[in-house]
TIRO-2110 file (N, C-alpha, C; in Angstrom, 1 decimal):
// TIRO-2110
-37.6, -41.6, -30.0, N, 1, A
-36.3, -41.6, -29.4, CA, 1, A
-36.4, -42.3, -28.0, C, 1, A
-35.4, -43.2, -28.0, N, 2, A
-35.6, -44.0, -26.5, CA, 2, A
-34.3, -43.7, -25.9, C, 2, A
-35.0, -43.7, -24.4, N, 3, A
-33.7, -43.2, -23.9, CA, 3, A
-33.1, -44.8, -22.2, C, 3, A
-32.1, -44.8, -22.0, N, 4, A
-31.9, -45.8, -21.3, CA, 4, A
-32.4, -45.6, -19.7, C, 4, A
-32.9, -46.5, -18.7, N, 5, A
-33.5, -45.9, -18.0, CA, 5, A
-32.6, -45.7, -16.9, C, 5, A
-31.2, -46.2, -17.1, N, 6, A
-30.1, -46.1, -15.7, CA, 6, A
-30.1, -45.1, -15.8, C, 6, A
-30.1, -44.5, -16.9, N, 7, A
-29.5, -43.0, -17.1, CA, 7, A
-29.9, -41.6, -15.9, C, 7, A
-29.2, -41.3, -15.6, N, 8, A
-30.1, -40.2, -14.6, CA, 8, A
-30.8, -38.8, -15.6, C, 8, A
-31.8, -38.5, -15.1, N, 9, A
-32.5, -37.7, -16.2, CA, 9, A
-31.9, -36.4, -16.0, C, 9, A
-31.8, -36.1, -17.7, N, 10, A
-30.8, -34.5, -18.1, CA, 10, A
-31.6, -33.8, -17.0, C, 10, A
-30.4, -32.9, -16.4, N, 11, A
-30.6, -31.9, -16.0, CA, 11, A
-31.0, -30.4, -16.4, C, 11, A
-32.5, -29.7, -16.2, N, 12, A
-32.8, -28.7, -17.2, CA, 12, A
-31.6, -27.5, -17.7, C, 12, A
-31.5, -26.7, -18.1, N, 13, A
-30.3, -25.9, -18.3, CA, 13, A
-30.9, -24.7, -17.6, C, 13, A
-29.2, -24.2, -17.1, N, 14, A
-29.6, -22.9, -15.9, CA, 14, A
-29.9, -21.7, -17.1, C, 14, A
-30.6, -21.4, -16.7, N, 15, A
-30.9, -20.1, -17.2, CA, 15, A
-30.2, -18.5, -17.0, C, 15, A
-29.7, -18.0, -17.7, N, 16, A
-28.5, -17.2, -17.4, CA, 16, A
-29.4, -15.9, -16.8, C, 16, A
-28.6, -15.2, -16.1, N, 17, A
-29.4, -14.1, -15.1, CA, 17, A
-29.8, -12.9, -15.9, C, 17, A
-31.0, -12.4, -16.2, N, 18, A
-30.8, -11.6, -16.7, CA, 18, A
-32.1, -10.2, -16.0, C, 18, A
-32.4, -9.1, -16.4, N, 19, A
-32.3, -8.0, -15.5, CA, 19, A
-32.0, -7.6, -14.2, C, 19, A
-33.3, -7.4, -13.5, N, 20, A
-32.3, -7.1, -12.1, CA, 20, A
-31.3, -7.9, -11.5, C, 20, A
-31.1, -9.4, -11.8, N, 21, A
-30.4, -10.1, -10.8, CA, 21, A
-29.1, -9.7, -11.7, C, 21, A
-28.7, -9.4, -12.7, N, 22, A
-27.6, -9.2, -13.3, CA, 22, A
-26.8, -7.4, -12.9, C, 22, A
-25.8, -7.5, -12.1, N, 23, A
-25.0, -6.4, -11.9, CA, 23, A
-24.1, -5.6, -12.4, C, 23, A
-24.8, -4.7, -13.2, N, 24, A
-24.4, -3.9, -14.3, CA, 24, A
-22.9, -2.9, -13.7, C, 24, A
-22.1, -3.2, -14.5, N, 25, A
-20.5, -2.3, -14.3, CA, 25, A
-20.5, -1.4, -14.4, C, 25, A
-21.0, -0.9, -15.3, N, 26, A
-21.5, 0.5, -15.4, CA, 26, A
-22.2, 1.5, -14.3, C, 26, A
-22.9, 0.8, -13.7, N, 27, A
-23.9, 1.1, -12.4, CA, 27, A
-23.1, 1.0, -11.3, C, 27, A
-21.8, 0.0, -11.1, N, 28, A
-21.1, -0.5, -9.9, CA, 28, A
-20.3, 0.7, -9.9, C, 28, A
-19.6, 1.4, -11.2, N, 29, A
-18.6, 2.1, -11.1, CA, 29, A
-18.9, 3.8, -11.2, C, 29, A
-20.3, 3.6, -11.1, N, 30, A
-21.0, 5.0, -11.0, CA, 30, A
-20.9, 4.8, -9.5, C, 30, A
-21.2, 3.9, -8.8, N, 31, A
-21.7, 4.1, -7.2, CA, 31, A
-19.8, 4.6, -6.5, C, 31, A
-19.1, 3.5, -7.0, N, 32, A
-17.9, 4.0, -6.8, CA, 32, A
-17.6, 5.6, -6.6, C, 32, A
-17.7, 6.0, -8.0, N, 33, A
-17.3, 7.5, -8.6, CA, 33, A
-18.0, 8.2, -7.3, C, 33, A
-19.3, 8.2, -7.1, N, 34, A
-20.2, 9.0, -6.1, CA, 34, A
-19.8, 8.8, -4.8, C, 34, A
-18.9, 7.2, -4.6, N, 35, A
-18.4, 7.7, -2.9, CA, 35, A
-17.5, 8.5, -2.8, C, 35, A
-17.0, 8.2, -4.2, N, 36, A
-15.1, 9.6, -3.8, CA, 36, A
-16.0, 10.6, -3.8, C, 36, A
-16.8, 11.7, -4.5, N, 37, A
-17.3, 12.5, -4.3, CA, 37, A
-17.9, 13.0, -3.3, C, 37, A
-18.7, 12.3, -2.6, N, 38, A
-19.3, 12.2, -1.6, CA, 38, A
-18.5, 12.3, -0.4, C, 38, A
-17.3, 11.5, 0.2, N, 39, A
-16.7, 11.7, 0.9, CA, 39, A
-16.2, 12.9, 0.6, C, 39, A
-15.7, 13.4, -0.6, N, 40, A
-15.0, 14.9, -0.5, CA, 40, A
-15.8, 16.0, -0.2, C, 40, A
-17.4, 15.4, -0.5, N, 41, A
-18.1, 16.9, -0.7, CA, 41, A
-18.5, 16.9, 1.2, C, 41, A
-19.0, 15.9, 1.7, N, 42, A
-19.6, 15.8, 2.9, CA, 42, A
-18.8, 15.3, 4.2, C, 42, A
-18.2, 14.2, 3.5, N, 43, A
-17.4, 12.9, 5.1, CA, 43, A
-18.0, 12.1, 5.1, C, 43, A
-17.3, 11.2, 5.9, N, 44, A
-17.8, 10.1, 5.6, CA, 44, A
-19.1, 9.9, 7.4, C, 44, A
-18.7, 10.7, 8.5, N, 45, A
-20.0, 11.0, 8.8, CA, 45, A
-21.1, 11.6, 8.2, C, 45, A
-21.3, 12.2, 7.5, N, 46, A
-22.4, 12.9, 6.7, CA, 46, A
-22.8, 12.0, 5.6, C, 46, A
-22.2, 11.4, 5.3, N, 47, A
-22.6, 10.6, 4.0, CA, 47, A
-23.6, 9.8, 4.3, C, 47, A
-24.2, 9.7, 3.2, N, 48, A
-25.3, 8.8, 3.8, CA, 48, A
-25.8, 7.6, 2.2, C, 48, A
-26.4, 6.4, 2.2, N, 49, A
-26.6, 5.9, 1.3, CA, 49, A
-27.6, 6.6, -0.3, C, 49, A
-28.5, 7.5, 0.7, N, 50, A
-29.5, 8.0, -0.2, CA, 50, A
-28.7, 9.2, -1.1, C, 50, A
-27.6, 10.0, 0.0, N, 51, A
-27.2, 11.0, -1.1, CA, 51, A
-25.8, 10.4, -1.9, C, 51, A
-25.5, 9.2, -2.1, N, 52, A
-24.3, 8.5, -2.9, CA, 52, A
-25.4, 7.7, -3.8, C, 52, A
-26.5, 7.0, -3.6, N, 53, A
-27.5, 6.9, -5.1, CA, 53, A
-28.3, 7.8, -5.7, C, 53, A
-28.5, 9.6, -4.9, N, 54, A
-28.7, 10.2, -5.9, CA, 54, A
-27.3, 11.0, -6.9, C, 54, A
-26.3, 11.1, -6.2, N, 55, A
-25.0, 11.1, -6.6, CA, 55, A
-24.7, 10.4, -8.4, C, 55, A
-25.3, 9.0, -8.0, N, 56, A
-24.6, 7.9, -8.9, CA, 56, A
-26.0, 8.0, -10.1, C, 56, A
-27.2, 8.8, -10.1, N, 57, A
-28.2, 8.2, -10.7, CA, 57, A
-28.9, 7.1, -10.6, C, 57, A
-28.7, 6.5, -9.5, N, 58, A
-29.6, 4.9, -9.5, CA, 58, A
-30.4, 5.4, -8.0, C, 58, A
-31.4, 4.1, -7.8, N, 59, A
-32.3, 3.9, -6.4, CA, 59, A
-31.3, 3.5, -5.2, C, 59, A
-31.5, 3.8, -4.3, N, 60, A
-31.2, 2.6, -2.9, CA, 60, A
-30.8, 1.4, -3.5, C, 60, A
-31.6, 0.7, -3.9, N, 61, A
-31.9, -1.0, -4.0, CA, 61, A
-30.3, -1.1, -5.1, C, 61, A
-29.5, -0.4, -5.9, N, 62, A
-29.0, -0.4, -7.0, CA, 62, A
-27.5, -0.5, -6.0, C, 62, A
-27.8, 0.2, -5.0, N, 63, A
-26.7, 0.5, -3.6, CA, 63, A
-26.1, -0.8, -3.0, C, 63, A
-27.8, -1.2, -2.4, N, 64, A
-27.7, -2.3, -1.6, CA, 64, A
-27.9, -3.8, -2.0, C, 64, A
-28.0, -3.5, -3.1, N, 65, A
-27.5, -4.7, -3.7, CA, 65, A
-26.1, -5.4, -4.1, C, 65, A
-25.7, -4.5, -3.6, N, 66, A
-23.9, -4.7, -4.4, CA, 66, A
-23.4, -4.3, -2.5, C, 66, A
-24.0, -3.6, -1.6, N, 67, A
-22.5, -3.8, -0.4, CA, 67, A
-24.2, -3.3, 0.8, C, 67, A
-24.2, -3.8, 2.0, N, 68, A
-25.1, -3.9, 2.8, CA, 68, A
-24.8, -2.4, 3.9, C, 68, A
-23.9, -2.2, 3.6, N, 69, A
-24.0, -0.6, 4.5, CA, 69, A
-23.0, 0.5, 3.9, C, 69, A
-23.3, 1.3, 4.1, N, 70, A
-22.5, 2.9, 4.1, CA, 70, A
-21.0, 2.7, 4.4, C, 70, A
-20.2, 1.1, 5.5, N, 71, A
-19.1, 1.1, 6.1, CA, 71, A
-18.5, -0.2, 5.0, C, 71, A
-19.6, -0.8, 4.6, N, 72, A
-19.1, -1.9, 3.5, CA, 72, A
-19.0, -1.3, 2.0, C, 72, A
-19.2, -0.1, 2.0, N, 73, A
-19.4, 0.0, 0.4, CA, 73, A
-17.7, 1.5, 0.8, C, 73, A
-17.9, 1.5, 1.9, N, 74, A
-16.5, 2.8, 1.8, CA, 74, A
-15.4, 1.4, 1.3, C, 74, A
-15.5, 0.7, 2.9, N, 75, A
-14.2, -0.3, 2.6, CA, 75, A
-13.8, -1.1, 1.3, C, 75, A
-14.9, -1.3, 0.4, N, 76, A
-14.6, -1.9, -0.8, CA, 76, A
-13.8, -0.9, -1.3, C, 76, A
-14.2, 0.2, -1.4, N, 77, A
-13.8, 1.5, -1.9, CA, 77, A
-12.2, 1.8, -1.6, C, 77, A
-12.2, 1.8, -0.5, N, 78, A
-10.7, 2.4, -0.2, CA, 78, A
-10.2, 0.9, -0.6, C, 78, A
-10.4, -0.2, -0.3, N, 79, A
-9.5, -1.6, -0.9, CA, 79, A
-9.3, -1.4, -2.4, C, 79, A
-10.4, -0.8, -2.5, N, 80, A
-10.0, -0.7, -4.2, CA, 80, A
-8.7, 0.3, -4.7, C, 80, A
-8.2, 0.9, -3.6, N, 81, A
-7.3, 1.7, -3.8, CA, 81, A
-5.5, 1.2, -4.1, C, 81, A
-5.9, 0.2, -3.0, N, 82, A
-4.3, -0.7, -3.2, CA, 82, A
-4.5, -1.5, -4.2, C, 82, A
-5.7, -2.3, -5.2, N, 83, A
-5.7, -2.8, -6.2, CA, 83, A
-5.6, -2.2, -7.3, C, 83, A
-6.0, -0.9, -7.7, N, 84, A
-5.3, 0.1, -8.4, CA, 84, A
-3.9, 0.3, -8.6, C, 84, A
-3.3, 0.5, -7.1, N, 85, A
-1.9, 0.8, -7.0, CA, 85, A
-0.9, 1.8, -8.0, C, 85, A
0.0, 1.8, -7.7, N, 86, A
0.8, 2.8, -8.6, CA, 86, A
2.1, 1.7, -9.9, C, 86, A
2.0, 2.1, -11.1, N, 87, A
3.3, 1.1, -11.9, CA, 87, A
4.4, 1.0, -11.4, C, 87, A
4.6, -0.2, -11.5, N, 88, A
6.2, 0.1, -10.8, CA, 88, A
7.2, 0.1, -12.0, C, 88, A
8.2, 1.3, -11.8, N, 89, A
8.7, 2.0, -12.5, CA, 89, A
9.5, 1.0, -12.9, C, 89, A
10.2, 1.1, -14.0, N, 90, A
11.4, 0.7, -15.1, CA, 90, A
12.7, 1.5, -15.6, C, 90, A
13.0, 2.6, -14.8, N, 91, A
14.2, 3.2, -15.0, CA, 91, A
15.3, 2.5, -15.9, C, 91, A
15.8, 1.4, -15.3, N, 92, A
17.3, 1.2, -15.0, CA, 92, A
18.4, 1.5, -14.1, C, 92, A
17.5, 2.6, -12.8, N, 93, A
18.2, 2.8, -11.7, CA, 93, A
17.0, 2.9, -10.7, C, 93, A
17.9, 2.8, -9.1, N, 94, A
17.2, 2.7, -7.9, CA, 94, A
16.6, 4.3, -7.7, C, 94, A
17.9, 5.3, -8.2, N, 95, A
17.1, 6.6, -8.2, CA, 95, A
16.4, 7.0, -9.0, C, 95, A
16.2, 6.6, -10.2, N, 96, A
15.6, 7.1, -11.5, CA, 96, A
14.0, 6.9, -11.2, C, 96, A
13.6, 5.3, -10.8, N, 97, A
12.2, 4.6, -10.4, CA, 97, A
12.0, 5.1, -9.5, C, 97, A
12.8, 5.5, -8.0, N, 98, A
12.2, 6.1, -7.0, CA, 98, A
12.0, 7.9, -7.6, C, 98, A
12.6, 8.7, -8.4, N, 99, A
12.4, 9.4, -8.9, CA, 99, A
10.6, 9.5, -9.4, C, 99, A
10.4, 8.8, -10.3, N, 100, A
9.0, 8.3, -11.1, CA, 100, A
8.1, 8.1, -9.8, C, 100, A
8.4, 7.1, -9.4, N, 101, A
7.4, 6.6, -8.0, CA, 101, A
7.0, 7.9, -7.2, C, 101, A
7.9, 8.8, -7.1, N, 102, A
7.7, 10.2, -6.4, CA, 102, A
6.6, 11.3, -7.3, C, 102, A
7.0, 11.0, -8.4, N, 103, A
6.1, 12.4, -9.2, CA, 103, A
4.9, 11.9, -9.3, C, 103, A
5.1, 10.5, -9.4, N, 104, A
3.1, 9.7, -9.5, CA, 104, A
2.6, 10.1, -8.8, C, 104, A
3.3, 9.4, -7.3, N, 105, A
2.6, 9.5, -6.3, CA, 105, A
1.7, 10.8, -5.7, C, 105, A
3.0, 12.2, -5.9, N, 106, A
2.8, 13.5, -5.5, CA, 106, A
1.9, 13.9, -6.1, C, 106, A
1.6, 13.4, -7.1, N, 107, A
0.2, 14.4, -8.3, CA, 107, A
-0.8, 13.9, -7.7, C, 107, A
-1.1, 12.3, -7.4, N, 108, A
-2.0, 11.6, -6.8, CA, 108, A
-2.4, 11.9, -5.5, C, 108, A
-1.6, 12.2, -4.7, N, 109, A
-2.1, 12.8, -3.6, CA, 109, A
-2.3, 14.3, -3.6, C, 109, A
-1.9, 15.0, -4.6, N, 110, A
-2.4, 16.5, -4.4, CA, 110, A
-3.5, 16.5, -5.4, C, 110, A
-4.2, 15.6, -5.7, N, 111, A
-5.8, 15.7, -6.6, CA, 111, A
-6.6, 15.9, -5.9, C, 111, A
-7.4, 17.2, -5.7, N, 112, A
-8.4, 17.8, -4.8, CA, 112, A
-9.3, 16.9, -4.2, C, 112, A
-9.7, 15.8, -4.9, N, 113, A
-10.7, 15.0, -3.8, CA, 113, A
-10.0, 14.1, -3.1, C, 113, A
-8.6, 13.1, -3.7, N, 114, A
-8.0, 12.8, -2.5, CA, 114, A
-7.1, 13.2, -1.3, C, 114, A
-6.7, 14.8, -2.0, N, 115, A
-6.0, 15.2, -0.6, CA, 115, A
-7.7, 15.5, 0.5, C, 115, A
-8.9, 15.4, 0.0, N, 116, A
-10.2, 15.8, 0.7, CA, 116, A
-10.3, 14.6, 1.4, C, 116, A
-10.7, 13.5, 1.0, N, 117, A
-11.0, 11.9, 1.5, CA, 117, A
-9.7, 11.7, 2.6, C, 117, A
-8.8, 11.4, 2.4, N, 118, A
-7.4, 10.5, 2.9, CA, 118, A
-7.3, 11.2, 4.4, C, 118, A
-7.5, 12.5, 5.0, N, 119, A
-7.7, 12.9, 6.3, CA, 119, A
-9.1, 12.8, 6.8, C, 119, A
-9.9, 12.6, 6.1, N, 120, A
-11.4, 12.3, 6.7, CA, 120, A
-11.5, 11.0, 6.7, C, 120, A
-11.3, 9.9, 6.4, N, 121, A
-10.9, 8.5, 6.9, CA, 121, A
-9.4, 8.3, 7.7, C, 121, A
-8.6, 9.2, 7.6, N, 122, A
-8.1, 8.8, 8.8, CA, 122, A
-8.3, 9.1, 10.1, C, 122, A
-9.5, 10.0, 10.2, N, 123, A
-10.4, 10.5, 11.5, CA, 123, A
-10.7, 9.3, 11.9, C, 123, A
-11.7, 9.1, 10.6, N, 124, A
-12.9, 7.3, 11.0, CA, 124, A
-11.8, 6.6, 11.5, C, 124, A
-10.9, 6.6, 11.0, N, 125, A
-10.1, 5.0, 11.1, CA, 125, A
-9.9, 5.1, 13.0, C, 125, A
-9.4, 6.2, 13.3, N, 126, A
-9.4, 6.3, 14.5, CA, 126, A
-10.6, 6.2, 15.7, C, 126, A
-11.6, 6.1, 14.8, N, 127, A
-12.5, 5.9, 15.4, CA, 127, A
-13.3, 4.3, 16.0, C, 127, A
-12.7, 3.5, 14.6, N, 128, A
-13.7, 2.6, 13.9, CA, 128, A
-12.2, 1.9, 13.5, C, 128, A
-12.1, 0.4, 14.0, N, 129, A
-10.8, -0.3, 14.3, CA, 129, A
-11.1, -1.1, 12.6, C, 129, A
-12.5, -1.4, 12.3, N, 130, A
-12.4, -2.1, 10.9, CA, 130, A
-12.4, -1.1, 9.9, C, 130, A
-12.6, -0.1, 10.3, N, 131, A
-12.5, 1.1, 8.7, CA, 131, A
-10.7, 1.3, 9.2, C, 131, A
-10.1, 1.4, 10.3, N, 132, A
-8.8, 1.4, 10.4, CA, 132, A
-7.7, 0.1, 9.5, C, 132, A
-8.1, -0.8, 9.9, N, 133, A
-7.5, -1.9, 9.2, CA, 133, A
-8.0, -2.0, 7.9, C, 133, A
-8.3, -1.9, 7.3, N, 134, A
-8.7, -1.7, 6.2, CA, 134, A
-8.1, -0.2, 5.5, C, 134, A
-7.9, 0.4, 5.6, N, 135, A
-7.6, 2.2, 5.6, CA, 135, A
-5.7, 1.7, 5.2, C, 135, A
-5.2, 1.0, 6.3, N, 136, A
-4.1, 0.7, 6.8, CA, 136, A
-3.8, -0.1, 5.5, C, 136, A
-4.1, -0.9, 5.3, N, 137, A
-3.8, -2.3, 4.1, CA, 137, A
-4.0, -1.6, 3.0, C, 137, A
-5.2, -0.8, 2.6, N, 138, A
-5.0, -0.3, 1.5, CA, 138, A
-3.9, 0.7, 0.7, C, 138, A
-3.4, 1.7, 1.9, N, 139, A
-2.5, 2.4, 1.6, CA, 139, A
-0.8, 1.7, 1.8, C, 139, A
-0.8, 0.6, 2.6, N, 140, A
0.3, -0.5, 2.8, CA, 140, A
0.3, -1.7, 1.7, C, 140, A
-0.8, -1.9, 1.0, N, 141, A
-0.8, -2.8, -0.3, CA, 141, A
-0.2, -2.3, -1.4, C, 141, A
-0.5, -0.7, -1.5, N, 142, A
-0.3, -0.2, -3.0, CA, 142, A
0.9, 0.5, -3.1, C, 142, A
1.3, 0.4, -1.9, N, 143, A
3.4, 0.8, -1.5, CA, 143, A
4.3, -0.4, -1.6, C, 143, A
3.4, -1.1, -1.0, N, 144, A
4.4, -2.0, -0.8, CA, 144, A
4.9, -3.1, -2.2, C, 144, A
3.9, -3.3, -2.4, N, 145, A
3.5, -4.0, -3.9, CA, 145, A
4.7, -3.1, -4.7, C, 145, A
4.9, -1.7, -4.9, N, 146, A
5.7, -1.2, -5.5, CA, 146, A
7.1, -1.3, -5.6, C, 146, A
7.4, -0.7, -4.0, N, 147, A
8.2, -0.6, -3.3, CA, 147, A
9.1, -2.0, -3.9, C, 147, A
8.4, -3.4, -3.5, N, 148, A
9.0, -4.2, -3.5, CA, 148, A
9.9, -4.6, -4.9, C, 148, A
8.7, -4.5, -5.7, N, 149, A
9.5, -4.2, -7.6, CA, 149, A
10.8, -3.3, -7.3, C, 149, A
10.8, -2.5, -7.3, N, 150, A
11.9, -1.2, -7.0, CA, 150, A
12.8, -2.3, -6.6, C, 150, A
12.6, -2.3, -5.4, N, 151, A
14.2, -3.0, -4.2, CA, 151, A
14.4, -4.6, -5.3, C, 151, A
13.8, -5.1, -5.6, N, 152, A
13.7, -6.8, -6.4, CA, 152, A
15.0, -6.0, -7.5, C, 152, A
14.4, -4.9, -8.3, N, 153, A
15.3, -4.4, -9.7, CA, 153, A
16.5, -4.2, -9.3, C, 153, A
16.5, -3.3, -8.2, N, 154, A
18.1, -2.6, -7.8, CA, 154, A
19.2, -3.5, -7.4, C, 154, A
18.1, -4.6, -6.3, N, 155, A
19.4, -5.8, -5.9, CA, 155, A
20.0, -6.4, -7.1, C, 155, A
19.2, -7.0, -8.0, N, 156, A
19.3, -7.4, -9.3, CA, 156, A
20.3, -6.8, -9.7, C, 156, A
20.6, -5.3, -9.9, N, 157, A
21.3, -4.8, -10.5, CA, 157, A
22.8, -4.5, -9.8, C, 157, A
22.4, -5.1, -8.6, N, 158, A
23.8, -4.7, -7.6, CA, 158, A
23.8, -3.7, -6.6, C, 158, A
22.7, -2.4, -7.0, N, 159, A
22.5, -1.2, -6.4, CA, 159, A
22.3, -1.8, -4.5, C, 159, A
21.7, -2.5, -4.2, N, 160, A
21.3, -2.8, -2.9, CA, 160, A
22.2, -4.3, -2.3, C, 160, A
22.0, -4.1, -0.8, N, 161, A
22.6, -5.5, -0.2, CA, 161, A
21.3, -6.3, -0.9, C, 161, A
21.7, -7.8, -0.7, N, 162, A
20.5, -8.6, -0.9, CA, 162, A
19.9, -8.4, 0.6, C, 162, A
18.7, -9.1, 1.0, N, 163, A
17.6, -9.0, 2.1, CA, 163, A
18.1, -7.6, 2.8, C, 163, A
17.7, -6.9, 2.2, N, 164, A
17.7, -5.5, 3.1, CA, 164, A
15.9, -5.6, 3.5, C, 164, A
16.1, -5.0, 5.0, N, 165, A
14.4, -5.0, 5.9, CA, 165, A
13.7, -4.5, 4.8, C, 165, A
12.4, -5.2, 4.2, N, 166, A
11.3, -4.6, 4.0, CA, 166, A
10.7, -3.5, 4.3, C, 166, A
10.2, -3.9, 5.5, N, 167, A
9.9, -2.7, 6.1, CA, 167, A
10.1, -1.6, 6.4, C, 167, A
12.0, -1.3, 6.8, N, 168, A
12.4, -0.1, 6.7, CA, 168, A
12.6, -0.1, 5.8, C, 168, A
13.0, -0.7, 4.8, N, 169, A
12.8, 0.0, 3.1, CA, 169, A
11.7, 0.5, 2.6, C, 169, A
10.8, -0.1, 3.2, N, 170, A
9.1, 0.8, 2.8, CA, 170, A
8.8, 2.0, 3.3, C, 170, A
9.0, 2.0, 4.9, N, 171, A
9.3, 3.3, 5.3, CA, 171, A
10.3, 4.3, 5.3, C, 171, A
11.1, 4.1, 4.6, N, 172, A
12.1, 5.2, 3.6, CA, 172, A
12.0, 6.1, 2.5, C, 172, A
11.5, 4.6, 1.6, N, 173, A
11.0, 5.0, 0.7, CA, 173, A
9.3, 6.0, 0.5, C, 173, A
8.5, 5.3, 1.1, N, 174, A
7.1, 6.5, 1.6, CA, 174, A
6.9, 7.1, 2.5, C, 174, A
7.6, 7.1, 3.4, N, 175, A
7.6, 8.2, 4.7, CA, 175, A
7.5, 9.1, 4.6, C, 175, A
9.0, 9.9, 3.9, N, 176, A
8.9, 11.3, 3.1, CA, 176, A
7.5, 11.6, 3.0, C, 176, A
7.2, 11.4, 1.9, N, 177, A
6.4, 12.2, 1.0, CA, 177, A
4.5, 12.1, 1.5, C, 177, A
4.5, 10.9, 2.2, N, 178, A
3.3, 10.8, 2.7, CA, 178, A
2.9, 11.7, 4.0, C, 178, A
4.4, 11.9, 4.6, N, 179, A
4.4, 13.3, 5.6, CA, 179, A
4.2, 14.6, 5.1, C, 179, A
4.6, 14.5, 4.0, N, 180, A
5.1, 16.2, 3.7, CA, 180, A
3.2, 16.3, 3.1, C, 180, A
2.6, 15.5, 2.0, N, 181, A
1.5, 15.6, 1.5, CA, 181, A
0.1, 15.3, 2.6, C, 181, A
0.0, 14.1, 3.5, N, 182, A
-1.3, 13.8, 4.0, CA, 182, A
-1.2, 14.8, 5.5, C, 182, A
-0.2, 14.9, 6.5, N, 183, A
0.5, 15.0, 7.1, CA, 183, A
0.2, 16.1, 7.4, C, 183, A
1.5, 16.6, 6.9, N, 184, A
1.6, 18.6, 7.2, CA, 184, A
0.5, 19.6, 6.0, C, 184, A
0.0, 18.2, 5.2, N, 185, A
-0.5, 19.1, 3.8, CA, 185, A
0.1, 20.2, 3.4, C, 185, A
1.8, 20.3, 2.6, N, 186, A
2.0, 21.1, 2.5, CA, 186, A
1.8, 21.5, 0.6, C, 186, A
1.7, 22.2, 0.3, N, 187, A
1.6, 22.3, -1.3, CA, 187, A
2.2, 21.6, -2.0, C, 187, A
2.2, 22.0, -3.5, N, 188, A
2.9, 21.3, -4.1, CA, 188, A
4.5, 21.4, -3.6, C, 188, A
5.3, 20.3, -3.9, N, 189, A
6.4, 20.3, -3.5, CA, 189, A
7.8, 21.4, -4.2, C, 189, A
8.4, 22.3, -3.6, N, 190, A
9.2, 23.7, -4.4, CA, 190, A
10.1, 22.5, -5.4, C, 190, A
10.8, 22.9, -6.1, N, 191, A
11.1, 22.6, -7.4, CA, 191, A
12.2, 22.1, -6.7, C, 191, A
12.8, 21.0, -7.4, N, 192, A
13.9, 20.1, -7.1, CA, 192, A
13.9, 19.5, -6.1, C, 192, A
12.3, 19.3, -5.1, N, 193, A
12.5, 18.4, -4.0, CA, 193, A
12.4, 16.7, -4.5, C, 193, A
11.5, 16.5, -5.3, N, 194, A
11.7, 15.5, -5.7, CA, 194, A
12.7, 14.3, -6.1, C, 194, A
13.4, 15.3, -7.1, N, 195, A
14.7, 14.7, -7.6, CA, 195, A
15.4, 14.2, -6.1, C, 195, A
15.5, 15.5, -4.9, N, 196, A
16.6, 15.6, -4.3, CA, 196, A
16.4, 14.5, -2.9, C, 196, A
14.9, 14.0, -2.9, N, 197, A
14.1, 13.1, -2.0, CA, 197, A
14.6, 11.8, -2.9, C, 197, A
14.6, 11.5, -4.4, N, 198, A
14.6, 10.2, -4.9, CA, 198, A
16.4, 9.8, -4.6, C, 198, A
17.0, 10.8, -4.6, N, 199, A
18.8, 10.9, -4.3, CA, 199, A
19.1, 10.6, -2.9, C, 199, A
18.0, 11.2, -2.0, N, 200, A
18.8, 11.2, -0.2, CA, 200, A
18.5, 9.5, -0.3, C, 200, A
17.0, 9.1, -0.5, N, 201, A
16.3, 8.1, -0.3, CA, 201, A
17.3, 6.6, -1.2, C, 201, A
18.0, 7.0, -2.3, N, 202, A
18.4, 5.7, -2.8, CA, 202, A
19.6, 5.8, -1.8, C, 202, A
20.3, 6.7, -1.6, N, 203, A
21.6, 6.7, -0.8, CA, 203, A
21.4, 5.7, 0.8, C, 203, A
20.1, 6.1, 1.1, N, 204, A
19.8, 5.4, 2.4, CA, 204, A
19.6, 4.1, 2.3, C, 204, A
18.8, 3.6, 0.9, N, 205, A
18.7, 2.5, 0.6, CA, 205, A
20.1, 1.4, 0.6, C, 205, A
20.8, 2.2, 0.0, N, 206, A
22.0, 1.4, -0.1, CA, 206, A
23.0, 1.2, 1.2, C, 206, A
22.7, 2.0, 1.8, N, 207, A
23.6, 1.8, 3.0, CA, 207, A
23.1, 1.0, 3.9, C, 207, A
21.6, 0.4, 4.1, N, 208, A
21.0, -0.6, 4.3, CA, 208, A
22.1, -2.1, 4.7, C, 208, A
END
């Protein structure tokens, strides 16, 4: 076989990564699972890298290979929170969706490890201006992201002025309930507040 000699010579082929350099999902979303736990069981002062990899079943190295400190592997963590986010509802009405958006939310925040976590990083956050911004965006991504579906459907449908504020439409619509649950922590909510929060809340909307 002859080959021409302008030619620039083949390049060998990459060899695909395989054991340790390869970052197993499985392993990534065990270390995850072990921070929510860990923050509930301890804080996030007490936490430490050694008891979130014995947590997860892996070493250190399994840790720090995927995020370089205890403050980089929370932050992925809580960012991961607004990437999750909540469905944005499909009713057919502004109160029906804000109805749904309320009962998600309320169960989610009354789940024993996140009503545990969500006031022990808002300590940090006050402490610690990049665990704050971060803290802030994640719980402001996964509202707003919603939020906005909601207000996009209702105008569409007539229910709202067009360009009503953002903003104060975000804080209308979550303000409530993020008071009554992170806030005052008060129990589950007595029967019919829901409905009766998705009714004050579309009324407000509309008068917008």
């Amino acid at each position: 076989m002859t080959t021409n000699a302008d030619e620039p010579p083949a390049r060998p082929r990459r060899r695909a990564p395989a054991g340790a350099a390869v970052l197993r999902e499985d392993v990534t979303e065990a270390i995850r699972a072990a921070v929510f736990e860990e923050l509930a069981s301890v804080g996030y002062a007490r936490m430490s890298i050694e008891g979130i990899a014995r947590r997860a079943g892996v070493g250190k190295t399994a840790v720090y290979r995927r995020w370089r400190s205890k403050l980089h592997l929370v932050l992925d963590v809580v960012s991961a929170m607004a990437v999750l986010g909540l469905p944005a509802p499909d009713t057919g009405s502004l109160e029906g969706d804000l109805r749904l958006l309320y009962e998600v939310t309320s169960r989610a925040l009354r789940h024993p490890v996140v009503s545990q976590i969500i006031p022990d990083l808002q300590a940090e956050a006050a402490r610690n201006p990049e665990m704050a911004d971060a803290f802030q965006k994640a719980l402001r991504d996964g509202q707003e992201s919603v939020a906005s579906k909601i207000l996009a459907a209702a105008e569409e449908r007539g229910e709202v002025a067009p360009g009503i504020d953002p903003d104060l439409a975000l804080d209308l619509i979550s303000g409530p309930l993020y008071w009554r649950a992170v806030v005052i922590r008060t129990p589950k909510p007595p029967k019919g507040y829901l409905g009766n929060l998705a009714r004050a809340t579309a009324g407000a909307l509309k008068a917008l």
